[in-house]
TORMITOR-668460 format. One line per 2 residues: number of its first residue (from 1); their letters; for each residue x, y, z of N, C-alpha, C. Coordinates in nm, 3 decimals, decimal comma. Example, Ala and Ser with C-alpha at 12.3 -4.5 7.8 and 13.67 -1.06 7.14 Angstrom:
BEGIN
1 = AS = 1,319 -0,569 0,780 1,230 -0,450 0,780 1,320 -0,330 0,780  1,285 -0,225 0,708 1,367 -0,106 0,714 1,290 0,003 0,787;
END
This chain:
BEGIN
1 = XX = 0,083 -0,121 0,000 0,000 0,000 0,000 0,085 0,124 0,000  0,192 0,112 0,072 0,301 0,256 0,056 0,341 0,265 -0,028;
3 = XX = 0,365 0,144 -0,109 0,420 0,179 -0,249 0,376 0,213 -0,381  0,245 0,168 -0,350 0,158 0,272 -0,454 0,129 0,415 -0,431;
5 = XX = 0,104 0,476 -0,303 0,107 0,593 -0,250 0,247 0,656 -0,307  0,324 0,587 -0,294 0,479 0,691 -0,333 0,448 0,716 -0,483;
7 = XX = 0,437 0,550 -0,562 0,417 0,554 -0,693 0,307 0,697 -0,754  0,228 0,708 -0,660 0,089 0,792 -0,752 0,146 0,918 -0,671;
9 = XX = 0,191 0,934 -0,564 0,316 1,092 -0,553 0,387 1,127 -0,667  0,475 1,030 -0,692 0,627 1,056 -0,781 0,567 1,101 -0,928;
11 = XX = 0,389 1,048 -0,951 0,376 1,034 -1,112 0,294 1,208 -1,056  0,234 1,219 -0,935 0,189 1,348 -0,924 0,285 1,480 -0,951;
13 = XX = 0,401 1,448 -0,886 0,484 1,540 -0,874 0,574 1,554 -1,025  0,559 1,455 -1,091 0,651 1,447 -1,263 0,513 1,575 -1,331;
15 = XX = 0,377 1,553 -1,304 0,315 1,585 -1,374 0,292 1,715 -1,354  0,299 1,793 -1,225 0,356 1,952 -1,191 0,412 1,985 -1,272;
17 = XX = 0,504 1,923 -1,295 0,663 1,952 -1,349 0,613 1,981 -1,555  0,584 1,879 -1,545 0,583 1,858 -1,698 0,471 1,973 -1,738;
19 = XX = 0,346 1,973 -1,672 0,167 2,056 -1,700 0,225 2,245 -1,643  0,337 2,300 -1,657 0,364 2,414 -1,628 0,366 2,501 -1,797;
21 = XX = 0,331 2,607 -1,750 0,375 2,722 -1,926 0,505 2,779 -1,860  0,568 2,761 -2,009 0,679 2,885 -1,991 0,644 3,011 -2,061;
23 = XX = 0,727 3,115 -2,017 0,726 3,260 -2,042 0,681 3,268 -2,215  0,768 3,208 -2,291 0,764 3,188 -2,423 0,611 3,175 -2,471;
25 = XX = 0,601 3,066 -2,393 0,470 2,978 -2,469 0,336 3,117 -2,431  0,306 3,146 -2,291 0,238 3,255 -2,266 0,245 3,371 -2,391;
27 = XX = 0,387 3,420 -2,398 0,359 3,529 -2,488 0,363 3,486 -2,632  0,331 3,363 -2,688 0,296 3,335 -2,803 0,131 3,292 -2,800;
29 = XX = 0,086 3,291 -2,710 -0,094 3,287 -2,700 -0,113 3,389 -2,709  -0,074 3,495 -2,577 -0,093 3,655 -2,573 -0,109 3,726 -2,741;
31 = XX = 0,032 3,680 -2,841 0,049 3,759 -2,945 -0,086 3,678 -3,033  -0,101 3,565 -3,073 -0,180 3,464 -3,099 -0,357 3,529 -3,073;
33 = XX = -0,405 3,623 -2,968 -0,497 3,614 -2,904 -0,524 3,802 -2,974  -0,384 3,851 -2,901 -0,432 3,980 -3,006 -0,470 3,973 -3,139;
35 = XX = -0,345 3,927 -3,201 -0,400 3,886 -3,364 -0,519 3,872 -3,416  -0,589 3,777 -3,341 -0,713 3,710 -3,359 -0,816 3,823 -3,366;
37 = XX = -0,774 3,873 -3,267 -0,910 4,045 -3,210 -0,892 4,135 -3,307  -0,734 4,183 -3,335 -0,740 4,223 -3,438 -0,789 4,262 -3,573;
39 = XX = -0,818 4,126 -3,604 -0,876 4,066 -3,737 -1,046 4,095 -3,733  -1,062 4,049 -3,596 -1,218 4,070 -3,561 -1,237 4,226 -3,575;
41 = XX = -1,207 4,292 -3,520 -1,220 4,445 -3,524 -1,202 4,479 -3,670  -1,089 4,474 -3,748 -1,112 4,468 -3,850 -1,215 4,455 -3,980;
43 = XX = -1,234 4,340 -3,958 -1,358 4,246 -4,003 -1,490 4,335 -3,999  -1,532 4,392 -3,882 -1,608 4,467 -3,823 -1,610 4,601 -3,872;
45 = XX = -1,523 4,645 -3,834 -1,490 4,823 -3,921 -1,522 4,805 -4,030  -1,461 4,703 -4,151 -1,456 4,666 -4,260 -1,680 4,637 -4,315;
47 = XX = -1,741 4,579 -4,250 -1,859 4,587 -4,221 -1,972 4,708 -4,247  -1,913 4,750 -4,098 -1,970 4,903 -4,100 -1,931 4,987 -4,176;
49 = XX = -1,844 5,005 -4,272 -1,819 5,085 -4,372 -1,900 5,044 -4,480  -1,896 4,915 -4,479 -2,002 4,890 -4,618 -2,157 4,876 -4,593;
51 = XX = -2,165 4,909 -4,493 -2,321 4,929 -4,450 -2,345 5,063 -4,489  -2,234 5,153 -4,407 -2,276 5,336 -4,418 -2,285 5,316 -4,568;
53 = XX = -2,208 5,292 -4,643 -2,146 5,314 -4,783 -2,299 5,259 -4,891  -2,349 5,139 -4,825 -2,480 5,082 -4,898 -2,559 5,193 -4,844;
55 = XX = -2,552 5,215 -4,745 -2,732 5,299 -4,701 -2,676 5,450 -4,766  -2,626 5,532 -4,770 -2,648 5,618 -4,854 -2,619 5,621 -5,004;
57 = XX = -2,559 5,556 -5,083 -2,560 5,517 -5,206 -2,752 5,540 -5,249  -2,770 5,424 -5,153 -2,937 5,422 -5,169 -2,983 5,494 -5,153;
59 = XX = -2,951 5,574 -5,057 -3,004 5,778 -5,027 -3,039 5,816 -5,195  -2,937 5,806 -5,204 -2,884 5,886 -5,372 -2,979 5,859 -5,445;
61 = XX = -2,986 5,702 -5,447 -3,078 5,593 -5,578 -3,207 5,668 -5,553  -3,257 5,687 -5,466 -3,412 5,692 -5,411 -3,412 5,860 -5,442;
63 = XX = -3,394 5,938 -5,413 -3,325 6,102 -5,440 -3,404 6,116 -5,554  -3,288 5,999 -5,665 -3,282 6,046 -5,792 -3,418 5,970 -5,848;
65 = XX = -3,471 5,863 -5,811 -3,599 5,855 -5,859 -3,719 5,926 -5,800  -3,686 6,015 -5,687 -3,811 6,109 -5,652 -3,786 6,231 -5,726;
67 = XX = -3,702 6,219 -5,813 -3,635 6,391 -5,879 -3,730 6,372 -5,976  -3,721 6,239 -6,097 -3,783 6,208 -6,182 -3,943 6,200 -6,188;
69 = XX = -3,998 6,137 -6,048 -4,131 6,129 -6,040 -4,203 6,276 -6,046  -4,084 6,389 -5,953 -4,184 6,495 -5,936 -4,169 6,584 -6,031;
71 = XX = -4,038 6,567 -6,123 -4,080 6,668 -6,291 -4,181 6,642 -6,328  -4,211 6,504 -6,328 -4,311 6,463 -6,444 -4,449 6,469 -6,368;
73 = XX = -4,468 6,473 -6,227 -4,599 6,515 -6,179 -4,606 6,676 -6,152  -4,515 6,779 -6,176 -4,490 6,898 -6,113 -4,511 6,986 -6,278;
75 = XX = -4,460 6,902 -6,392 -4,454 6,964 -6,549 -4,326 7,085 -6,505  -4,201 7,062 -6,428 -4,105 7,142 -6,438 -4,002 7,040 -6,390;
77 = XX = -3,881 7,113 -6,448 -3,740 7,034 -6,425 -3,688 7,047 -6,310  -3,661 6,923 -6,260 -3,613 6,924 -6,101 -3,427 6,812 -6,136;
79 = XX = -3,349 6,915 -6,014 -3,214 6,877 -6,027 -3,202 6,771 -5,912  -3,089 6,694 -5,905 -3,055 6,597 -5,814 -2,885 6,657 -5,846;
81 = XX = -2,857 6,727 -5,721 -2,701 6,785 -5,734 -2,665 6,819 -5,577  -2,469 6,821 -5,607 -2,423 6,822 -5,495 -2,393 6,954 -5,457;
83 = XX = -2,449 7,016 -5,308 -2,455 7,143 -5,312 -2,298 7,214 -5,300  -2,291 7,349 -5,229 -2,203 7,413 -5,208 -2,094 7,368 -5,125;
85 = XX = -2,142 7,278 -5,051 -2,058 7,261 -4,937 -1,944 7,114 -4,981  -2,040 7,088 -5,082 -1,983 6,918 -5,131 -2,011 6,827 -5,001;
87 = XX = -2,084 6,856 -4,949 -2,082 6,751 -4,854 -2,255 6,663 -4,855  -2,335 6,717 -4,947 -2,461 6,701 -4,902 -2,533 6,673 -5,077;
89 = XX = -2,602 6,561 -5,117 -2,664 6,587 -5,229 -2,856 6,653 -5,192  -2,866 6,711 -5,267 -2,999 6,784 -5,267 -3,092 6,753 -5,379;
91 = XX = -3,206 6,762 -5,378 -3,320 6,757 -5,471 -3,369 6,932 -5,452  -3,409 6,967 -5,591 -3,489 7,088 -5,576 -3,534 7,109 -5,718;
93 = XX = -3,623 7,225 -5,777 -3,680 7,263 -5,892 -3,538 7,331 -5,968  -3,519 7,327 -6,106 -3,420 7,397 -6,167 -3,414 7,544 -6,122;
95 = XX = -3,308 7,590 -6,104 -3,337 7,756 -6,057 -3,318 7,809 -6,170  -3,334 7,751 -6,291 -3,356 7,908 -6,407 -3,538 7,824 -6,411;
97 = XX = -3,602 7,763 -6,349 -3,715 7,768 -6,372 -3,760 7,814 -6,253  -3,712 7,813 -6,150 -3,779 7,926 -6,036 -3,750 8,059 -6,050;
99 = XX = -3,678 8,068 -6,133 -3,638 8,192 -6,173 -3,773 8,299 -6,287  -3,766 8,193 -6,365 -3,913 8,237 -6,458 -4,004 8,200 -6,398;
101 = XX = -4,081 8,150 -6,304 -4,175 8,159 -6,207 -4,188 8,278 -6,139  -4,097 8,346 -6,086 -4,056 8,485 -5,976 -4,130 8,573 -6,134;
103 = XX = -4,080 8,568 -6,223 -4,069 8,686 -6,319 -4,211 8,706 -6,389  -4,266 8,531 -6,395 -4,415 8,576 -6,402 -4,543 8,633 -6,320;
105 = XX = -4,432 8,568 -6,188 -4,565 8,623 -6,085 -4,525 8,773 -6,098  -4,437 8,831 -6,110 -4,383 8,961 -6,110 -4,495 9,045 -6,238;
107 = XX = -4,505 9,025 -6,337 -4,563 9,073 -6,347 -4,721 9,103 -6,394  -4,737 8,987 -6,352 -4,967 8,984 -6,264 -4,931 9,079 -6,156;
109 = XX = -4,842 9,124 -6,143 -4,879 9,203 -5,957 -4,852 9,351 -6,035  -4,934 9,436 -5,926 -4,895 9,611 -5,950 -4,739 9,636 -5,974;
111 = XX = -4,745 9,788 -6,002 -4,608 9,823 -6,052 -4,543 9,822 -5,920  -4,557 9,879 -5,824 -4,472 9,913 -5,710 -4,429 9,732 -5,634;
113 = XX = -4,516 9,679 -5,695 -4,428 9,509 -5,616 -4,340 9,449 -5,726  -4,360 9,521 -5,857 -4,274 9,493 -5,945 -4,106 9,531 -5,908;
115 = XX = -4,157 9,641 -5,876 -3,987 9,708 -5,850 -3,921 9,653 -5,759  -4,012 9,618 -5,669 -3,946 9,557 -5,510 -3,897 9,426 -5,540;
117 = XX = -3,926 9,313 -5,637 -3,890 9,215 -5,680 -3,802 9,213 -5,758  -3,768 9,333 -5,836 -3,689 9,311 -5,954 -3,538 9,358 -5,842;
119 = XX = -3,564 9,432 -5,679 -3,456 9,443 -5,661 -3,389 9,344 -5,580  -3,472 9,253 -5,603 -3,405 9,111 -5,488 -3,350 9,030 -5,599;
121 = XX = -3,230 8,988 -5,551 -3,171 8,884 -5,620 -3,164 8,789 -5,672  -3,107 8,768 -5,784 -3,153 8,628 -5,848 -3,115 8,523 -5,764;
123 = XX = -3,205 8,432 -5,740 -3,157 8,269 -5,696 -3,050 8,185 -5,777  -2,958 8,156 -5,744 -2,836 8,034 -5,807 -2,853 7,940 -5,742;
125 = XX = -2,955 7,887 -5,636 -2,945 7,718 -5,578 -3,058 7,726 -5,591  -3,084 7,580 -5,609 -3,246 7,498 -5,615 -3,310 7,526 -5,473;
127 = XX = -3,427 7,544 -5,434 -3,482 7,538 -5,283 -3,506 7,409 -5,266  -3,408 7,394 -5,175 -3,419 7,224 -5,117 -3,545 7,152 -5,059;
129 = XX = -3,585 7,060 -5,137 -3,717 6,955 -5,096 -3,684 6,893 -4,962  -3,784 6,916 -4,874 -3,758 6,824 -4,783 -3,902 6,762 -4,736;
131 = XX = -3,908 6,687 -4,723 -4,036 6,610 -4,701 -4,073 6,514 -4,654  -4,136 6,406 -4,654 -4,177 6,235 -4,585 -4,123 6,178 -4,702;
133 = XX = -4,058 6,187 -4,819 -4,010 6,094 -4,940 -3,887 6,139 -4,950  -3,782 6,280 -4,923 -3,703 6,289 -4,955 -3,649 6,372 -4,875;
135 = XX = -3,491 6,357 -4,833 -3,486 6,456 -4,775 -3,323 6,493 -4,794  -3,212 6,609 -4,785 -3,100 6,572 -4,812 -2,960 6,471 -4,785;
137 = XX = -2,923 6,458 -4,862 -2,827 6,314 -4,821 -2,695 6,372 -4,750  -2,655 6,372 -4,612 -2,570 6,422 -4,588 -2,470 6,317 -4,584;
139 = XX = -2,363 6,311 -4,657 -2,233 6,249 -4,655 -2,169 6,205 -4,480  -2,148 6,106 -4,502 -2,079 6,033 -4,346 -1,918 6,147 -4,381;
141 = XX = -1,845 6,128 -4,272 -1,700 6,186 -4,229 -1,649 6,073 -4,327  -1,651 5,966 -4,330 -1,599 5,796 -4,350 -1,578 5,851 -4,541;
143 = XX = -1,724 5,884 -4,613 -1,761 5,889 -4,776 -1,711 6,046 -4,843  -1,698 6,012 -4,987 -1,681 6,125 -5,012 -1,755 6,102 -5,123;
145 = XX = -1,794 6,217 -5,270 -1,850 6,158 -5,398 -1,684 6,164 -5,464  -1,685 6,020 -5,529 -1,534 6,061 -5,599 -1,577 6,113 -5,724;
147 = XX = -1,647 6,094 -5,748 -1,666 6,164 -5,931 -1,835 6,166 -5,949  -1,889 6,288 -6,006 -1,991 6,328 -6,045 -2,023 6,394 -6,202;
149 = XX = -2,019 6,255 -6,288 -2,035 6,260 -6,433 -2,176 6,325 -6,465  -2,150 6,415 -6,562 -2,263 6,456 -6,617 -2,242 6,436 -6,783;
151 = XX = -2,328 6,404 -6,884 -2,305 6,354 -6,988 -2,145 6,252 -7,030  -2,125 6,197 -6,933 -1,964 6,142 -6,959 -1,865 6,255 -6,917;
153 = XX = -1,898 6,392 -6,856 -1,811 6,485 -6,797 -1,810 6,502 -6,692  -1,671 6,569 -6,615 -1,727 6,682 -6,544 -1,744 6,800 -6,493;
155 = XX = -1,848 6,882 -6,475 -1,914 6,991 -6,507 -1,855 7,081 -6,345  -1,872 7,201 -6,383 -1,832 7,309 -6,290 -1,952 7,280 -6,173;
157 = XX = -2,085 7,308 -6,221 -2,192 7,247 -6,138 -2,226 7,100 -6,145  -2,219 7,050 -6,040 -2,229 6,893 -6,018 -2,390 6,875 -6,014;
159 = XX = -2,486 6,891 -6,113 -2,592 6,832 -6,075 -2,639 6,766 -6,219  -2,794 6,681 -6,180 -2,830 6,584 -6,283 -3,025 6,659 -6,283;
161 = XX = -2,987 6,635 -6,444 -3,144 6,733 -6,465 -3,214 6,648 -6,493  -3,352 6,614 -6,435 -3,489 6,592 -6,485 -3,547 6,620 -6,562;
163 = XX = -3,632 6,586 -6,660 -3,696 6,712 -6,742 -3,855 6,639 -6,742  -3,948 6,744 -6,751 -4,109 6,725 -6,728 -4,129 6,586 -6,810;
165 = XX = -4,066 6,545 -6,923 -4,100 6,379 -6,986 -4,018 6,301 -6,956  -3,994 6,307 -6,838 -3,932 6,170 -6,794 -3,810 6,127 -6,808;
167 = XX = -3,702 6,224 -6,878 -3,615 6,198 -6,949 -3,494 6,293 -6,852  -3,405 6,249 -6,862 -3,274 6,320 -6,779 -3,162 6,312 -6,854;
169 = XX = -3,070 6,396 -6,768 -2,915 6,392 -6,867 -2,837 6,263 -6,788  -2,719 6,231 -6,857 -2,721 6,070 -6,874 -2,575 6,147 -6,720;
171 = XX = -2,652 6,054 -6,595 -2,501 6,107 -6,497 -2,463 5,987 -6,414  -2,354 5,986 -6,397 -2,286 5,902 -6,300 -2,250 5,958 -6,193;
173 = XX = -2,267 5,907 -6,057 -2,256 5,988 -5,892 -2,188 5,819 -5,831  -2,003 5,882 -5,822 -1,956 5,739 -5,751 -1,919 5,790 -5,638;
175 = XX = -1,964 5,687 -5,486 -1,929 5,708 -5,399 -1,874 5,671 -5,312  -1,781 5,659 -5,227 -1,668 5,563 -5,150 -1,589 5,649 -5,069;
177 = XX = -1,545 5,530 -4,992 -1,422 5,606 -4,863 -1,283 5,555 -4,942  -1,233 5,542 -5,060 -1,126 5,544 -5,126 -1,030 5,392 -5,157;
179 = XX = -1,152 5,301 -5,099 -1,149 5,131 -5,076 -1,274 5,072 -5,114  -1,367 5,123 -5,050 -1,460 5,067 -5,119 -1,590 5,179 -5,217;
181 = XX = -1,656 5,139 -5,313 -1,727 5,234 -5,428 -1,871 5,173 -5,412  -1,929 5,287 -5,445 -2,090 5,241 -5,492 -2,136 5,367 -5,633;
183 = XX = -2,219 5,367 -5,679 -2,239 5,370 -5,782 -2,380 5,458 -5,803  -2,448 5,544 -5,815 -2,536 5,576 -5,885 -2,581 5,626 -6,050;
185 = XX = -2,638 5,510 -6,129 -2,631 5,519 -6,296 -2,768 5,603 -6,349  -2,764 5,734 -6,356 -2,862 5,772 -6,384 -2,871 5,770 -6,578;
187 = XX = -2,962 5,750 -6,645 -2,981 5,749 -6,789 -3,008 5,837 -6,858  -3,012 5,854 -6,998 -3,115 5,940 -7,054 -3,231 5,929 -7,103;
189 = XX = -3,301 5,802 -7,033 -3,439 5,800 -7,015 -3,505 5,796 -6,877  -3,387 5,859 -6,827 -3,459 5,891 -6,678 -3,447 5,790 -6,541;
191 = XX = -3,394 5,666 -6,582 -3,373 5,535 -6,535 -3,296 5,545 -6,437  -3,301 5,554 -6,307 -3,192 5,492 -6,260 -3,145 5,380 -6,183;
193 = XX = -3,033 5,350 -6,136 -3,002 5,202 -6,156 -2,886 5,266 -6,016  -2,847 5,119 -5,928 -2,817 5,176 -5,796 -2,642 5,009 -5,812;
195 = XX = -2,539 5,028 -5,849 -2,461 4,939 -5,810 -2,312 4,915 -5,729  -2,288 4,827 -5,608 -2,223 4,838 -5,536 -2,086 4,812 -5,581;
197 = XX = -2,018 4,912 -5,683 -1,913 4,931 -5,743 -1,891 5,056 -5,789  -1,709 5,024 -5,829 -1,699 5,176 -5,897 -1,755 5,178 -6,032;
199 = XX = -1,789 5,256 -6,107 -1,856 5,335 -6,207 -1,763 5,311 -6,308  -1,770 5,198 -6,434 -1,656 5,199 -6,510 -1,644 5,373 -6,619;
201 = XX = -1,585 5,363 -6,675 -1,527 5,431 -6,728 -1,605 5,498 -6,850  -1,707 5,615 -6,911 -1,771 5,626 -6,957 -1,716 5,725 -7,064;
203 = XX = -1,733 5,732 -7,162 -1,706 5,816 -7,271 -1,750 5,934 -7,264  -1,646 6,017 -7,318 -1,741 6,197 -7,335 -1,847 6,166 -7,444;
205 = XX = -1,896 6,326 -7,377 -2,040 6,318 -7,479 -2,172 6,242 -7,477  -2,240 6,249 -7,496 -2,413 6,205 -7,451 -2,352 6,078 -7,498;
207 = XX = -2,430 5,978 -7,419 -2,405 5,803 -7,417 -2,541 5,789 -7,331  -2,547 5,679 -7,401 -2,710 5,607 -7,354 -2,660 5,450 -7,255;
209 = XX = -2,630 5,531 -7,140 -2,631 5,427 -7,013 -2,690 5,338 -6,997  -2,853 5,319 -7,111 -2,904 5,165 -7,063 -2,862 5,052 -7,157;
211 = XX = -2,775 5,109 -7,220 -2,648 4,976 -7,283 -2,568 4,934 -7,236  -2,486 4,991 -7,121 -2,374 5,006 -7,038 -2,427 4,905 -6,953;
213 = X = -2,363 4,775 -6,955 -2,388 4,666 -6,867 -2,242 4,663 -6,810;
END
């Protein structure tokens, strides 16, 4: 009986010995364990960027088909463009057509409200729509627009025209944090089309985007 007692000591005490970590082995789990989190966080950031990056793309998509619906229910041209600040896309009526709106009501009215109108200034921005269907797309810190094609160009003013039949100028609106792209394909039948890529490469000059596969 003592000698199994020693025996199941001696194999207890080998197995202390042997079932210990060394310093090494610890800081190769430690490095092993960050890594891992690393990747996860990563993974994650990597995620949420393409979430922000999908949900306003779609801002855009939806924008630009309420631009189209309300020329053609309104019988005036409405823009889908990026304002002053570049940070924000907007919907509003063309301002050389709010412009001839001001000039007709101007003159159905007496002379003395004539004058008072003719001395207020012309409008250069669309009056921004805001509403239960649309409202402006403000750019994350994360997105930027990398390129805002208008007929295969691009234009000093960054916007895309509607016109009362349904029909628009043919624009491309690409958007990304400089890794990843999304895409808004507007046509010149007014079409637009929403894809989670960059925007290949489009020719100057009017081009009919619903060939462009």
């Amino acid at each position: 009986m003592n000698n199994i007692q020693s025996i199941t000591r001696v194999k207890l005490v080998g197995c202390y010995g042997r079932c210990g970590f060394t310093l090494i082995e610890l800081l190769a789990v430690t490095a092993l364990i960050g890594l891992l989190s690393g990747m996860t966080i990563m993974r994650y950031v990597k995620m949420g960027t393409q979430t922000l990056l999908t949900n306003q793309t779609r801002q855009i998509y939806l924008a630009a088909k309420y631009a189209r619906i309300t020329a053609v229910e309104k019988q005036k041209s409405y823009v889908l463009m990026l304002d002053q600040t570049g940070r924000q896309i907007v919907v509003g009526p063309l301002p050389q057509e709010q412009t001839a709106s001001s000039e007709t009501a101007a003159l159905s009215t007496p002379a003395v409200s004539q004058a008072s109108v003719a001395q207020e200034p012309t409008e250069t921005e669309p009056s921004v729509v805001k509403n239960a269907y649309v409202r402006p797309v403000v750019l994350n810190d994360k997105l930027m627009i990398e390129q805002f094609l208008v007929d295969g160009q691009t234009t000093a003013q960054s916007q895309c025209i509607f016109y009362p039949d349904g029909t628009a100028q043919g624009c491309v609106i690409q958007l990304g944090d400089g890794l990843h792209h999304a895409s808004v394909l507007v046509t010149q039948t007014g079409r637009a089309r929403l894809k989670m890529e960059a925007a290949k490469q489009i020719q100057t000059g009017r081009v009919d985007l619903d060939i462009i596969e």
